[in-house]
C-alpha positions in Angstrom: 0.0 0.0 0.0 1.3 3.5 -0.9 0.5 6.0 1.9 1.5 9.7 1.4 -0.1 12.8 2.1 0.1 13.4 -1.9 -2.6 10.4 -2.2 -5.0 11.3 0.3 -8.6 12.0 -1.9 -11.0 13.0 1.0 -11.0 13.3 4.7 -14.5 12.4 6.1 -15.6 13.0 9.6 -18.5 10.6 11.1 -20.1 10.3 14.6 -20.9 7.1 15.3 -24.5 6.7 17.7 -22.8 5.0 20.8 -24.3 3.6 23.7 -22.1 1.9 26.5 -25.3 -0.6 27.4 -25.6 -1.0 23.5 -28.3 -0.8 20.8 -31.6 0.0 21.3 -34.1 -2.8 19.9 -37.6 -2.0 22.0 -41.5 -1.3 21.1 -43.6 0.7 23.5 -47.3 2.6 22.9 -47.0 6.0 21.4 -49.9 7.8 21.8 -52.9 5.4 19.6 -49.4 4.1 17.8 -46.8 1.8 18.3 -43.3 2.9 18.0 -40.4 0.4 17.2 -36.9 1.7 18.0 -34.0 0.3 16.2 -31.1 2.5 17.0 -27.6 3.2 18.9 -25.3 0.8 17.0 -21.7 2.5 17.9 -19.1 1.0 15.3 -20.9 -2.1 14.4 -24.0 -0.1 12.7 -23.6 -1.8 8.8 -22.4 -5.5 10.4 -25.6 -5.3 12.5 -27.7 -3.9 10.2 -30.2 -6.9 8.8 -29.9 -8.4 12.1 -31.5 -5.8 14.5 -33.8 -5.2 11.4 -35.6 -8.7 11.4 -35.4 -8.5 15.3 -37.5 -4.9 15.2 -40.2 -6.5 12.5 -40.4 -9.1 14.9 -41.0 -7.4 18.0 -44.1 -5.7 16.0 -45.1 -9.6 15.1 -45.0 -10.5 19.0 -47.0 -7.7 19.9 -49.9 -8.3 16.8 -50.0 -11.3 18.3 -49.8 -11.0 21.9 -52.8 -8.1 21.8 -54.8 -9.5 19.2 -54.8 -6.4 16.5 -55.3 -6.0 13.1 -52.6 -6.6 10.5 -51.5 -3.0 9.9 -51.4 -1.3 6.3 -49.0 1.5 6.4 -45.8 1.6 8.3 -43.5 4.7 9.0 -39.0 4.3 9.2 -37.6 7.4 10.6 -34.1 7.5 8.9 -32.5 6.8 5.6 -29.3 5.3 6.7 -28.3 1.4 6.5 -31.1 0.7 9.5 -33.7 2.5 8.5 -33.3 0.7 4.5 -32.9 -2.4 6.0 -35.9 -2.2 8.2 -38.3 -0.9 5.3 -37.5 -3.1 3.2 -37.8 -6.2 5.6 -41.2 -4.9 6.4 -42.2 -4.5 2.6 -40.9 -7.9 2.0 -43.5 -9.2 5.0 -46.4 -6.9 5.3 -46.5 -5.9 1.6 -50.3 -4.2 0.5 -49.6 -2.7 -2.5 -47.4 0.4 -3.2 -46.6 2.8 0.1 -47.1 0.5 2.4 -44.3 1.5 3.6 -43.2 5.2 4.1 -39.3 6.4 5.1 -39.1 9.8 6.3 -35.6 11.3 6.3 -33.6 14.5 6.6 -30.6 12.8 4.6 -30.6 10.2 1.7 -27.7 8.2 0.7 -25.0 9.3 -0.2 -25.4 11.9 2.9 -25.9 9.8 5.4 -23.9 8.3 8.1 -24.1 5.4 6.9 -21.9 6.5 3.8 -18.9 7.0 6.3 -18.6 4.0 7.4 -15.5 1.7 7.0 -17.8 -1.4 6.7 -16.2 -4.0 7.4 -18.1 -6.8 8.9 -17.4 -7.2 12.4 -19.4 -6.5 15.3 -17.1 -4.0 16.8 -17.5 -0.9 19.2 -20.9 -1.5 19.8 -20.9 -1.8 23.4 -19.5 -1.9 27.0 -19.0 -5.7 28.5 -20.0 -4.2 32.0 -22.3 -2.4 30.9 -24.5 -4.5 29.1 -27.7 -6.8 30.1 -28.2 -10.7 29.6 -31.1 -9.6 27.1 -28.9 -7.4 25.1 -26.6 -9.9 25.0 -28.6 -12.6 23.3 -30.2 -9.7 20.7 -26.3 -9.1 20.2 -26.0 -12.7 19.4 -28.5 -13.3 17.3 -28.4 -10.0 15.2 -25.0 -11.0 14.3 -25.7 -14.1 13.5 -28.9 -13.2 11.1 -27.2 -9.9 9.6 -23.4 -12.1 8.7 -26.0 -14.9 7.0 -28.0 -11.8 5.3 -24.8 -10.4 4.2 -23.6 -13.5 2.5 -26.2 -13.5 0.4 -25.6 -10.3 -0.9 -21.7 -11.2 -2.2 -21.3 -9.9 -5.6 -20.3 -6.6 -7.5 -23.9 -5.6 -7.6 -24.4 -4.7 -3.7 -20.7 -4.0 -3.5 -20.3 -6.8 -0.9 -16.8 -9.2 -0.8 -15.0 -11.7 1.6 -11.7 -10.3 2.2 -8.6 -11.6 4.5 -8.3 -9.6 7.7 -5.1 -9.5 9.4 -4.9 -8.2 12.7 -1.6 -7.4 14.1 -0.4 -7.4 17.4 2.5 -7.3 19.8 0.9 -10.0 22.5 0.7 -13.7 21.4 -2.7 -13.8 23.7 -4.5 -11.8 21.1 -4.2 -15.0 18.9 -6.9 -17.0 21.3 -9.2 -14.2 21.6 -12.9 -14.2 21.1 -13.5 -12.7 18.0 -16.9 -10.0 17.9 -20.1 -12.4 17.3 -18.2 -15.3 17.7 -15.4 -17.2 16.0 -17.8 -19.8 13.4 -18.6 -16.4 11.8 -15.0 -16.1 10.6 -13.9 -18.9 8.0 -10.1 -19.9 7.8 -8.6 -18.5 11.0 -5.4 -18.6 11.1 -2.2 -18.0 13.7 1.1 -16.7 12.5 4.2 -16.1 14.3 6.2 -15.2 11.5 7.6 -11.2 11.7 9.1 -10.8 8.5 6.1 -12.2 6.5 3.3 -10.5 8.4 4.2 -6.7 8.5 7.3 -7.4 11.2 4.6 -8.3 14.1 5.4 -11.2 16.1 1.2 -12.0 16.2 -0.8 -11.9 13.4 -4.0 -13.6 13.7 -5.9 -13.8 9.9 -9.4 -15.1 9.0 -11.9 -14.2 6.4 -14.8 -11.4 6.7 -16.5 -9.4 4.8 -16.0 -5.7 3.4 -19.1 -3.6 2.3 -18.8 -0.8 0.0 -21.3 2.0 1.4 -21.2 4.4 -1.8 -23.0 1.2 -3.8 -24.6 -0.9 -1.3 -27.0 1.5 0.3 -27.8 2.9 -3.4 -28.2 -0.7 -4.3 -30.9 -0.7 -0.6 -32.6 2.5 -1.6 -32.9 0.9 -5.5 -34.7 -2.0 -4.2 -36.8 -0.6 -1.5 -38.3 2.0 -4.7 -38.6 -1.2 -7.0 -40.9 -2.7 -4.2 -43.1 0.5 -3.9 -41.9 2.4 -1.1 -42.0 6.2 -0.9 -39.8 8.4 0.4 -40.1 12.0 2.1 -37.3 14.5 2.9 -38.3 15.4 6.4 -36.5 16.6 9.8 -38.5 15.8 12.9 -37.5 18.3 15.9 -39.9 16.9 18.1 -41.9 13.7 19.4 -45.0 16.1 18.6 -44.4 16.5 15.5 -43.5 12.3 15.0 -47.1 11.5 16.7 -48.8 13.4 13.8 -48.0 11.0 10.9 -50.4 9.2 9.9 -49.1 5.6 10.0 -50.0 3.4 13.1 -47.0 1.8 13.2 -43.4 3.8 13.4 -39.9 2.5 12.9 -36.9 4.9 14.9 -34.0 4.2 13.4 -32.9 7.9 13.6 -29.1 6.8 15.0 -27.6 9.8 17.0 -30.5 11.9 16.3 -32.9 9.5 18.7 -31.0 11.2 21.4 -32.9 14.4 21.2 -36.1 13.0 19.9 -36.0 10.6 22.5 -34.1 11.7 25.5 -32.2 8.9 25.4 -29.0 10.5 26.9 -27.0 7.1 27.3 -26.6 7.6 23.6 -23.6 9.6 22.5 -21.1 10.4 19.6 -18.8 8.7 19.1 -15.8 10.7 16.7 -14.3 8.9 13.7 -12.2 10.5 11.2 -11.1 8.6 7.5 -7.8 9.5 5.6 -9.3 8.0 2.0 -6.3 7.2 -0.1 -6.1 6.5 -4.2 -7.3 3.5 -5.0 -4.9 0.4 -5.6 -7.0 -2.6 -7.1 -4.3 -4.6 -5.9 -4.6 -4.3 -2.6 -6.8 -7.1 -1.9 -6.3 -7.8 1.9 -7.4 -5.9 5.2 -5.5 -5.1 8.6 -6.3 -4.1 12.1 -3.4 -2.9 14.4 -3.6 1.0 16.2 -6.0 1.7 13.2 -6.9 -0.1 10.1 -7.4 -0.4 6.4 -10.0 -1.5 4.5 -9.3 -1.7 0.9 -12.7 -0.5 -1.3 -13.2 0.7 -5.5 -14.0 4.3 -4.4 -10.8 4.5 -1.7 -8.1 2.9 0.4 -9.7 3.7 3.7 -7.8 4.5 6.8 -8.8 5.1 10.2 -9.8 3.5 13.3 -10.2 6.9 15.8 -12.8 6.5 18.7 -13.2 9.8 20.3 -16.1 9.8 23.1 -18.7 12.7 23.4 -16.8 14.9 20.0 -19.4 16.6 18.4 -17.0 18.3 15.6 -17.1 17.1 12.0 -14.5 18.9 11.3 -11.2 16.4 9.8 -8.5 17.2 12.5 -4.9 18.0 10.8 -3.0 16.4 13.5 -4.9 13.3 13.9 -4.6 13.4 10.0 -1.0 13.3 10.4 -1.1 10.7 13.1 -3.3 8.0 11.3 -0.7 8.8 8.1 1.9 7.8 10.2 0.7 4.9 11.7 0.1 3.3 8.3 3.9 4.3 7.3 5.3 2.6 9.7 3.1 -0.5 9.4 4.2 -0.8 5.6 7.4 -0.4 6.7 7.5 -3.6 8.2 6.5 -5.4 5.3 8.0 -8.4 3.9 7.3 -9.4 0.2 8.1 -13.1 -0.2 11.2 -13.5 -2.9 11.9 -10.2 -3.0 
């Protein structure tokens, strides 16, 4: 990989919608409505996606069910981001009645949201505190992982920009090679333990295994593509109160709002989470990821470098020094690489 300052493309700035006891995946009465939440996914907000999706539908299942109602017509997603697509179109592929059965309201569409920022690469990552968390958000943890990593193998292929890659994650402690990794080792084919410095970026610990790497830019147009090809409607629309949510006219409302839920919501457990992206000039033949300080993520539209986590930063303003820093990290990484007969 060639990393200069010279091949830098774009600097991006994203706040990631943390919450130390983790997502949000709850239904409660909302005035005559029911309100689904679906939020607060920290750094594991496109791995999780299709997972707390189908566990949101099916909270509104359980509760049709449990209170006897009516199967309901019209359904409202707050948010346009990889949560909100993936939750309207999981309800238009169950509860379909024609066109606009389903209705996302949105201040920002793809490519201007969030979402779009992402690294993507599928792991469960930064979503949560250990010791902060409950026995039921641990098994929703479990078993949106497990649904969304199965969702998003169906989806490999150029067309929704999804690949399996080899991850390398480097280290300077030989227990990182026994770790637990996020979700659960069977989720990661081909792991692998090296202790082999001058093949493996001069680290004495490398543990590799296969994931895989999402490109936002095409897979949420490829979401947005299919959720209009299946009749839904979109409106550009920036809620500033609850008020102003209880007026729509839909019985039945999705939140997957991300760090805006905070406000909406008063949820004040949920907090930014600052991550800044050096993008570099592509290199098709960079076909590999790594995780050490930081990482990279190899995608069409950018090498991407980053791996910041800076709590309660509201600024989306790119930082010249942490620039510098994440520049030099990567340096010194390639540094220590090895090419085999060379």
């Amino acid at each position: 990989m060639k990393v200069a300052r010279e091949r830098v493309i774009r600097e991006v700035v994203g706040l990631r919608p943390y919450r130390p006891g983790g997502f949000v995946v709850d239904a409660e009465r909302f005035g005559n409505k029911l309100l689904v939440h679906n939020y607060g996914h920290g750094g594991g907000g496109v791995t999780l996606s299709w997972g707390t999706a189908s566990l949101a539908v099916d909270l509104l299942r359980d509760f049709l069910v449990a209170h006897k109602s009516p199967r309901p017509t019209h359904f409202a997603v707050l948010g346009c981001g990889v949560s909100g697509l993936s939750t309207a179109l999981l309800l238009q592929r169950r509860y379909q009645n024609g066109p606009g059965t389903v209705t996302i309201y949105a201040k920002d569409l793809p490519p201007n949201t969030t979402s779009n920022i992402a690294g993507a690469w599928w792991a469960p990552t930064s979503v949560f505190e250990p010791q902060a968390a409950t026995s039921r958000f641990n098994e929703q943890y479990r078993q949106a992982s497990r649904i969304s990593n199965r969702a998003f193998q169906l989806l490999i292929g150029a067309e929704y920009g999804v690949r399996w890659i080899d991850t390398f994650e480097l280290s300077r402690y030989e227990g990182s090679l026994n770790r637990e990794l996020p979700g659960g080792n069977d989720l990661y084919p081909q792991i692998q333990r090296h202790r082999d410095p001058e093949s493996y970026f001069g680290f004495p610990f490398v543990l590799q295994y296969s994931s895989m790497l999402i490109e936002p830019s095409i897979y949420l147009g490829k979401l947005l593509r299919d959720f209009y090809i299946a009749g839904g409607r979109v409106v550009v629309k920036e809620f500033r109160s609850r008020a102003e949510i209880a007026r729509l006219r839909e019985p039945v409302i999705f939140n997957c709002t991300g760090l805006g839920a905070r406000a909406l919501f008063k949820d004040e457990e949920l907090t930014p989470v600052r991550g800044q992206l050096e993008i570099l000039l592509p290199q098709p033949e960079i076909d590999y990821c790594y995780l050490s300080s930081g990482y990279m993520f190899p995608r069409t539209d950018g090498i991407v470098l980053g791996g910041t986590f800076d709590h309660d930063d509201w600024s989306l303003d790119p930082d010249p020094q942490q620039a510098a820093e994440i520049l030099e990290s990567h340096i010194e990484i390639m540094k220590g690489l090895r090419v085999q007969g060379v």
